[in-house]
Backbone as CSV, one residue per row, in Angstrom:
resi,resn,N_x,N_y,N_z,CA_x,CA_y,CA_z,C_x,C_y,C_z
1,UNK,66.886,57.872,58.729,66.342,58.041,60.076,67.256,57.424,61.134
2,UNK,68.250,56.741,60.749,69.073,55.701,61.812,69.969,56.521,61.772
3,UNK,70.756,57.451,61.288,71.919,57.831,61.431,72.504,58.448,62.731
4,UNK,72.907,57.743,63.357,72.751,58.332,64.995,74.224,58.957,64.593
5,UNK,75.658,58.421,64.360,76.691,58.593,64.006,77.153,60.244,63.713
6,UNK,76.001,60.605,62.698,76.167,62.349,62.558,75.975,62.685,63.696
7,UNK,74.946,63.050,64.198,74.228,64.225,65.485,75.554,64.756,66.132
8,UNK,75.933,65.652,66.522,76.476,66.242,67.171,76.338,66.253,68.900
9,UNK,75.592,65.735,69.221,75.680,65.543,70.684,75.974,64.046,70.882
10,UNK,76.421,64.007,72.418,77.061,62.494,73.119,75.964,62.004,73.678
11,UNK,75.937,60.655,73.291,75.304,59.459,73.946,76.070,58.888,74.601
12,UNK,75.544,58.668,76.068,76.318,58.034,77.598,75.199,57.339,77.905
13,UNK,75.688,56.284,78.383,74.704,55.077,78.658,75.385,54.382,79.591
14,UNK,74.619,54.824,81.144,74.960,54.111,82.243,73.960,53.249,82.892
15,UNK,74.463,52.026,83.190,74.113,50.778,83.505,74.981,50.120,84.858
16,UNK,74.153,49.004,85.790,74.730,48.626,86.803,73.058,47.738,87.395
17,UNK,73.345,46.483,88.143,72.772,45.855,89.028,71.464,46.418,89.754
18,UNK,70.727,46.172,89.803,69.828,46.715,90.943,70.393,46.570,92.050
19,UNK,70.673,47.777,92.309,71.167,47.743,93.825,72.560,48.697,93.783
20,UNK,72.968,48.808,92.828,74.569,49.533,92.850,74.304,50.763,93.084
21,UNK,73.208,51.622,92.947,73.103,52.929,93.466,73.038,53.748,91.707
22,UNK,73.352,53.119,90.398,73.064,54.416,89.567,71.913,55.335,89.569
23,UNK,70.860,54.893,90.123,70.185,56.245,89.611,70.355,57.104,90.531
24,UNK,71.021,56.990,91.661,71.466,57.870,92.868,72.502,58.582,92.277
25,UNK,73.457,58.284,91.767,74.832,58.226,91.262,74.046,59.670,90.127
26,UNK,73.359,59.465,89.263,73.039,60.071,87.787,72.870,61.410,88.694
27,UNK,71.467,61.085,89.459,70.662,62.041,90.023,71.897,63.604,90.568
28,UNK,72.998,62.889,91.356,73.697,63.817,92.025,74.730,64.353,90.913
29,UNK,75.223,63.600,90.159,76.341,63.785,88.878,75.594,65.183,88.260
30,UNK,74.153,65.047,87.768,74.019,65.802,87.005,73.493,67.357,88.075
31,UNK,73.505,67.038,89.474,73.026,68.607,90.067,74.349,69.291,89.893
32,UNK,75.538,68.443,89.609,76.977,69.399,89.943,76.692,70.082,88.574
33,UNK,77.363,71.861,88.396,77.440,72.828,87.209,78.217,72.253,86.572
34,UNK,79.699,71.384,86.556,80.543,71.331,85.541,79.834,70.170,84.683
35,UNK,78.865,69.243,85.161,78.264,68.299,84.349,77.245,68.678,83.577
36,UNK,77.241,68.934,82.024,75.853,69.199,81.799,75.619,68.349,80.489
37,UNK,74.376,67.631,81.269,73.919,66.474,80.402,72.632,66.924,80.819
38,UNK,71.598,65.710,80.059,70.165,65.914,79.977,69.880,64.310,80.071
39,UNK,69.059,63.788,81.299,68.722,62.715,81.181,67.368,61.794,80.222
40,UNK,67.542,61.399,79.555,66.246,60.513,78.864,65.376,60.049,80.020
41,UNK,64.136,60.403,79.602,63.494,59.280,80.489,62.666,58.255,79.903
42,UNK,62.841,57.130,80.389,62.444,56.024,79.939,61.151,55.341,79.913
43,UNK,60.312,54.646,79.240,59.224,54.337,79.496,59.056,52.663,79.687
44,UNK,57.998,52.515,80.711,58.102,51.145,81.275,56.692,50.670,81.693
45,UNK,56.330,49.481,81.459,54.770,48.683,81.783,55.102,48.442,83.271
46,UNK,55.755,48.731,84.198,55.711,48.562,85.906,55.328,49.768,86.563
47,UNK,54.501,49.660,87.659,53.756,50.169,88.226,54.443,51.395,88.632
48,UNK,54.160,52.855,88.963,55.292,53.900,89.767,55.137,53.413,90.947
49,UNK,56.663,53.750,91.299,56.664,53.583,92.979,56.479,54.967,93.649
50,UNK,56.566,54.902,95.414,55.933,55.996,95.694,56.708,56.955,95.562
51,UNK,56.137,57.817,94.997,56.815,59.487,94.937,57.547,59.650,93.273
52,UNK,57.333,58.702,92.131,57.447,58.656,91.035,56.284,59.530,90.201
53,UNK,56.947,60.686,89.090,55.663,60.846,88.335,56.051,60.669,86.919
54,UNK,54.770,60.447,86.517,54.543,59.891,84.739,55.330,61.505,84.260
55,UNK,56.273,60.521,83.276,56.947,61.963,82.418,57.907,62.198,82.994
56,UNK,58.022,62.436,84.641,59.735,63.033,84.931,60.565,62.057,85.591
57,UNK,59.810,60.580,85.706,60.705,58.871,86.427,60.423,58.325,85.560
58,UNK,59.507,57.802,84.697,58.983,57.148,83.719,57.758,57.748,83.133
59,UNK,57.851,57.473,81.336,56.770,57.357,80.893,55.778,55.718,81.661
60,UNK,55.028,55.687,82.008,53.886,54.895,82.342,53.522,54.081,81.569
61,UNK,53.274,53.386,81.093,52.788,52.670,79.714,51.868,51.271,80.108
62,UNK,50.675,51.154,79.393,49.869,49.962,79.907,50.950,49.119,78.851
63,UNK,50.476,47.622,79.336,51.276,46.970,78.097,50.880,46.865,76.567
64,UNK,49.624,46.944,76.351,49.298,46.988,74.928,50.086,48.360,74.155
65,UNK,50.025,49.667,75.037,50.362,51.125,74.635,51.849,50.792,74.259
66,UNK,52.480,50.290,74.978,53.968,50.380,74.939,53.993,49.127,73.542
67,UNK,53.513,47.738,73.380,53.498,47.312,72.405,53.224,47.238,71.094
68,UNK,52.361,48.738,71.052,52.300,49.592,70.118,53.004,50.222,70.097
69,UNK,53.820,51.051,70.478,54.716,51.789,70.601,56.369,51.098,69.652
70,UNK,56.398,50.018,70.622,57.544,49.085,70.008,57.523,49.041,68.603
71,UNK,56.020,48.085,68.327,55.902,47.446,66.634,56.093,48.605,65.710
72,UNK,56.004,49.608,66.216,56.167,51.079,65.149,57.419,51.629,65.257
73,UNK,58.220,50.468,65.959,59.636,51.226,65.885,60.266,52.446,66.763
74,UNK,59.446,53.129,67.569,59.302,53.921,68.318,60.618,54.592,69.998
75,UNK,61.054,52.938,69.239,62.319,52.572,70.901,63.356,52.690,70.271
76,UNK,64.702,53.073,71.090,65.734,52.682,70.683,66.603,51.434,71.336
77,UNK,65.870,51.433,72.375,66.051,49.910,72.785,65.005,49.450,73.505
78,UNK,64.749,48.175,74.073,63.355,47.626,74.546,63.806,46.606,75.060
79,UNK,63.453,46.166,76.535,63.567,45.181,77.090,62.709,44.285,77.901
80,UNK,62.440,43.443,78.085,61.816,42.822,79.426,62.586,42.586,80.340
81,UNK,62.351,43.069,81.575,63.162,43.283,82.650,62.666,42.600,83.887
82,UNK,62.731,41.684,84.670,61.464,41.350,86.494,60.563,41.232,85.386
83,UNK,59.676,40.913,84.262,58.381,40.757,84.028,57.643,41.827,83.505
84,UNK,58.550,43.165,83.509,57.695,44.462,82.814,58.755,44.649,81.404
85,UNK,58.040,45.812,80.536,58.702,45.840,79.894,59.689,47.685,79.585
86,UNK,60.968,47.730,79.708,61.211,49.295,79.452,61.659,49.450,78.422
87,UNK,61.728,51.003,78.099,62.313,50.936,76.349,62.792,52.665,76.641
88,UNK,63.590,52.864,75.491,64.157,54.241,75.466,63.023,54.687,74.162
89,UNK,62.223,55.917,74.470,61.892,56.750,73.190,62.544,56.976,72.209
90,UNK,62.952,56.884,70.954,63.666,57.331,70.035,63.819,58.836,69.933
91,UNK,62.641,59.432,69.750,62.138,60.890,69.609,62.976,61.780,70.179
92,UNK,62.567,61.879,71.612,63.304,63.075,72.490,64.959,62.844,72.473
93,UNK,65.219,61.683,72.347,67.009,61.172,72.422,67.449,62.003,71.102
94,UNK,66.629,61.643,69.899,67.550,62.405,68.756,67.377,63.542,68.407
95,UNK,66.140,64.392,69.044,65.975,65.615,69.469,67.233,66.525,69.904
96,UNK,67.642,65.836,71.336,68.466,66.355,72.157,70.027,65.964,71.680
97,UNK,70.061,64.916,70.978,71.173,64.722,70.516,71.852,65.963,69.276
98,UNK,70.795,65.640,68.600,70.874,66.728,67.181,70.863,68.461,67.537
99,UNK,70.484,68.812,69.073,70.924,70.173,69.473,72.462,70.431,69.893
100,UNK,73.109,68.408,70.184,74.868,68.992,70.380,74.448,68.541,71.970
101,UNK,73.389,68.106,72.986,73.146,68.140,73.998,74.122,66.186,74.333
102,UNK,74.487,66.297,75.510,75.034,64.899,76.166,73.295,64.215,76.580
103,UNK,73.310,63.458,76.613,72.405,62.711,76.473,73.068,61.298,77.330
104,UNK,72.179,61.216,78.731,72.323,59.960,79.531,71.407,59.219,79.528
105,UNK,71.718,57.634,79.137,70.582,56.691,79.223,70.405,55.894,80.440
106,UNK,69.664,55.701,81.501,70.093,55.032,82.450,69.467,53.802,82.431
107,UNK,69.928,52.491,81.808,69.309,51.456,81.407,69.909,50.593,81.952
108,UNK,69.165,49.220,81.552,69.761,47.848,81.915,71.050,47.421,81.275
109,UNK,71.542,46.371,81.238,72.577,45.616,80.792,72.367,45.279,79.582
110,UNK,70.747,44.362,78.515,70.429,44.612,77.991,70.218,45.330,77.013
111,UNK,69.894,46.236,77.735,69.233,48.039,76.410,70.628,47.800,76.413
112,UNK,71.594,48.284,76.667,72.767,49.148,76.374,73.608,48.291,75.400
113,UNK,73.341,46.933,75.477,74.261,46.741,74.852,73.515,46.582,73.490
114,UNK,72.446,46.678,73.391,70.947,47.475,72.186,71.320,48.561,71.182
115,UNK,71.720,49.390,72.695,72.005,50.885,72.234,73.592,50.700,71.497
116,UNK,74.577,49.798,72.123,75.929,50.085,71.282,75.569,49.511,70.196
117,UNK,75.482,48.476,69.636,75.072,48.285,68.505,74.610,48.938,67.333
118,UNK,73.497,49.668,68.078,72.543,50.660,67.106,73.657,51.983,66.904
119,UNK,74.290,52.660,68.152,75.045,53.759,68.027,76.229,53.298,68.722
120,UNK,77.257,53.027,67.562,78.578,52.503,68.378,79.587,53.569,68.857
121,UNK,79.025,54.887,68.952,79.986,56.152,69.135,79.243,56.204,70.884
122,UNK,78.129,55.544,71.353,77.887,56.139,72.614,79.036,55.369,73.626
123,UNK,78.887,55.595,74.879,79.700,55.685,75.936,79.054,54.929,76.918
124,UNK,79.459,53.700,76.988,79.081,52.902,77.845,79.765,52.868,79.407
125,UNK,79.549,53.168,80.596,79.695,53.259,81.579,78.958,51.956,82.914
126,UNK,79.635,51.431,83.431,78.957,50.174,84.310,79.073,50.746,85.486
127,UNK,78.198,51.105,86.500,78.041,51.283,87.890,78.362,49.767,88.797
128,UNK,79.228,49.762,89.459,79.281,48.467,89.984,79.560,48.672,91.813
129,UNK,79.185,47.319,92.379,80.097,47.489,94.119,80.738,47.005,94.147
130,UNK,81.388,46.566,95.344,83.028,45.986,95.682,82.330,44.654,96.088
131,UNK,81.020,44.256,96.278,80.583,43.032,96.658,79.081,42.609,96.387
132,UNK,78.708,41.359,95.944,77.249,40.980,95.864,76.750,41.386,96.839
133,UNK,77.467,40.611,98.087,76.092,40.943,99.237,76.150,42.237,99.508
134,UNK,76.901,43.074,99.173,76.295,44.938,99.376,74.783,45.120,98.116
135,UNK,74.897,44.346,96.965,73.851,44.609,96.311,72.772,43.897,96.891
136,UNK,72.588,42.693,97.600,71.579,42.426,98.401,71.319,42.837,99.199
137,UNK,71.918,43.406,100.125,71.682,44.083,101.345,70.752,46.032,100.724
138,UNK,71.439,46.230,99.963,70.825,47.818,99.255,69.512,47.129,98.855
139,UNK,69.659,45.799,98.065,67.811,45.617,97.724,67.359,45.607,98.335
140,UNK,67.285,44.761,99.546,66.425,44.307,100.973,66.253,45.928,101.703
141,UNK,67.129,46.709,101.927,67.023,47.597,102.155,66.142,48.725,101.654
142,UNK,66.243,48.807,100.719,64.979,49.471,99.631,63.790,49.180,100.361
143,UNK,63.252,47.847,100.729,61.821,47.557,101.335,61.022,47.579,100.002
144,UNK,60.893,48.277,98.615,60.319,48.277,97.508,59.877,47.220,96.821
145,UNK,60.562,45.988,97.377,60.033,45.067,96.315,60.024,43.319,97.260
146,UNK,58.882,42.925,96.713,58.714,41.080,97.143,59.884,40.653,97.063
147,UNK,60.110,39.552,98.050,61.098,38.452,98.079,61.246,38.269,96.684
148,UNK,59.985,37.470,95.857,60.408,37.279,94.521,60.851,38.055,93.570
149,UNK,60.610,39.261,93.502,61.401,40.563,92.694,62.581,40.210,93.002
150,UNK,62.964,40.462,94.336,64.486,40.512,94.813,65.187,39.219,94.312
151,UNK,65.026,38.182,94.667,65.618,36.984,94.186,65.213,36.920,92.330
152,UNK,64.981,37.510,92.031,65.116,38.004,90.207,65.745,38.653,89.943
153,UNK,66.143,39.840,91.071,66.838,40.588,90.898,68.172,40.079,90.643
154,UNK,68.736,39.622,91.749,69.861,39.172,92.262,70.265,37.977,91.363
155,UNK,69.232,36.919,90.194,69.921,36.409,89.821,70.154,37.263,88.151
156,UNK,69.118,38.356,87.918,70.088,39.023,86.426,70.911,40.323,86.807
157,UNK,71.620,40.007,88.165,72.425,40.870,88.645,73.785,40.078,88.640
158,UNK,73.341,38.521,88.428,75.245,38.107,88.593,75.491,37.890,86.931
159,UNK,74.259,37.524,85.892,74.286,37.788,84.601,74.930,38.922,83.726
160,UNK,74.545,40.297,84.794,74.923,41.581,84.563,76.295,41.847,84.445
161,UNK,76.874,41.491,85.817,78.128,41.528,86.433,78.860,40.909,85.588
162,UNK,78.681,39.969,84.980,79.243,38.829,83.880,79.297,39.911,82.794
163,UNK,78.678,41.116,82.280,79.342,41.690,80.874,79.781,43.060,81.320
164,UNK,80.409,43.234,82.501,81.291,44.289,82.727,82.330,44.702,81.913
165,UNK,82.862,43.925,80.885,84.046,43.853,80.575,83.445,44.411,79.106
166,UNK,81.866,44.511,78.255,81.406,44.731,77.559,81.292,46.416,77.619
167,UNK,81.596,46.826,78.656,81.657,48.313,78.906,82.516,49.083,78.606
168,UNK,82.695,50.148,78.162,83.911,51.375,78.162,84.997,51.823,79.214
169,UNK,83.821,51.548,80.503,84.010,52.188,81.870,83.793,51.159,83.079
170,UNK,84.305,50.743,83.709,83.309,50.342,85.029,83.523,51.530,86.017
171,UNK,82.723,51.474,86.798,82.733,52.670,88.136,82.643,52.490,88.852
172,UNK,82.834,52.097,90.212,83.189,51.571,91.662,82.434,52.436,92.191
173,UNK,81.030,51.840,93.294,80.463,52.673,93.964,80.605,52.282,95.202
174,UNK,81.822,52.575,95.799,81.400,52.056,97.252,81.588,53.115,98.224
175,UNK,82.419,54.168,97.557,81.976,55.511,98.494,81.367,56.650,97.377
176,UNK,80.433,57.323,97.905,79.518,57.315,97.411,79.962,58.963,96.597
177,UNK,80.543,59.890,97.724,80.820,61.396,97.096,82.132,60.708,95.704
178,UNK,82.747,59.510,96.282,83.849,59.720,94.966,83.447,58.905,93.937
179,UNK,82.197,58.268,93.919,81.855,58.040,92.363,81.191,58.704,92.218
180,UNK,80.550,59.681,92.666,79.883,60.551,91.993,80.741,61.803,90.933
181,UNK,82.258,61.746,91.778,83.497,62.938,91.662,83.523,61.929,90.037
182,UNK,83.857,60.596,90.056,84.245,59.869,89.091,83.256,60.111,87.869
183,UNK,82.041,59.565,88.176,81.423,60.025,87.476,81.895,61.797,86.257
184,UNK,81.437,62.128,86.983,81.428,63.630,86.509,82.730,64.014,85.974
185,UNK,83.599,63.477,86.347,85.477,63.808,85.464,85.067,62.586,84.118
186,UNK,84.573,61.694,84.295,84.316,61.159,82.990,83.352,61.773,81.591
187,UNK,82.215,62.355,82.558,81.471,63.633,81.232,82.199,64.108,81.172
188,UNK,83.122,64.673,81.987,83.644,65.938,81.361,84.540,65.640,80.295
189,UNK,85.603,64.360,80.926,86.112,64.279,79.817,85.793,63.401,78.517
190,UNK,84.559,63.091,78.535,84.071,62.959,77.122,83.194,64.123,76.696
191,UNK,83.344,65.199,76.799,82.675,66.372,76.065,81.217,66.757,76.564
192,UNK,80.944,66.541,78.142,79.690,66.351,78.390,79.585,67.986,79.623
193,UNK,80.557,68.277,79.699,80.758,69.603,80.567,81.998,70.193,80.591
194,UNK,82.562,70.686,81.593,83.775,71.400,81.284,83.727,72.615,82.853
């Protein structure tokens, strides 16, 4: 059941700070035609924010559901993150993997380095900025979250920043059309479009 190594499709697993912009970054990478990947979506015990729905931003999960979920093995990685907990489904990942499909994880610092372990053929990618205080300023900016979120944020954001070097890739987001360009020349050239 573990053999991730066979499947024929790519595992990419991009990661970065709260605040660096990946899921902005994923979102636009994957509307371009030459990119074709399929994003995982992840499931998490934190509340949706507005304009999030169960199934296509997150699976939803009370915490007992998801801790059932875990003890049965169910994740391919699992974290506590700010106080909630997220995890990757196993299921749909080796689904989509085993059709030959690219497969993007968009996780923490954490999961991913979960996920290399478990599958040392995936593709680790780090979303990063040219400065902390641009990642504080994008949180505060958000308006989404308490002072105390944010200052949690910001301190497993310099933790984060600390295993850049644990990555395949880092990716510079500070203008925004050319990491997205970056992005997308990197699927491609790992077998993820063309």
């Amino acid at each position: 059941m573990d053999d991730w190594e066979n499947l024929p499709g790519r595992l990419i697993v991009i990661s970065g700070a709260s605040g660096s912009g990946k899921s902005t970054l994923v979102r636009l990478a994957m509307q371009r035609p030459e990119a074709r990947t399929r994003l995982s979506v992840s499931a998490t015990t934190r509340a949706p924010r507005p304009g999030e729905e169960d199934g296509r931003d997150y699976f939803f999960l009370s915490r007992p559901a998801f801790e059932e979920l875990r003890e049965r093995g169910q994740f391919l990685e699992w974290a506590e993150v700010h106080g909630n907990f997220y995890g990757t489904p196993v299921g749909p990942v080796r689904e989509l993997l085993a059709l030959g499909e690219c497969v993007i994880l968009e996780i923490d610092v954490q999961g991913a380095l979960l996920v290399k372990e478990r599958v040392p053929s995936a593709l680790l990618i780090f979303v990063n900025v040219p400065s902390f205080s641009i990642l504080e300023s994008r949180l505060r900016d958000r308006a989404t979250d308490s002072e105390e979120t944010i200052l949690r944020r910001l301190a497993n954001a310099r933790w984060e920043l600390e295993q850049v070097h644990r990555y395949d890739f880092p990716l510079m987001n500070s203008e925004l059309d050319q990491a997205v360009n970056d992005l997308v020349a990197l699927l491609v050239q790992h077998g993820c479009g063309g």
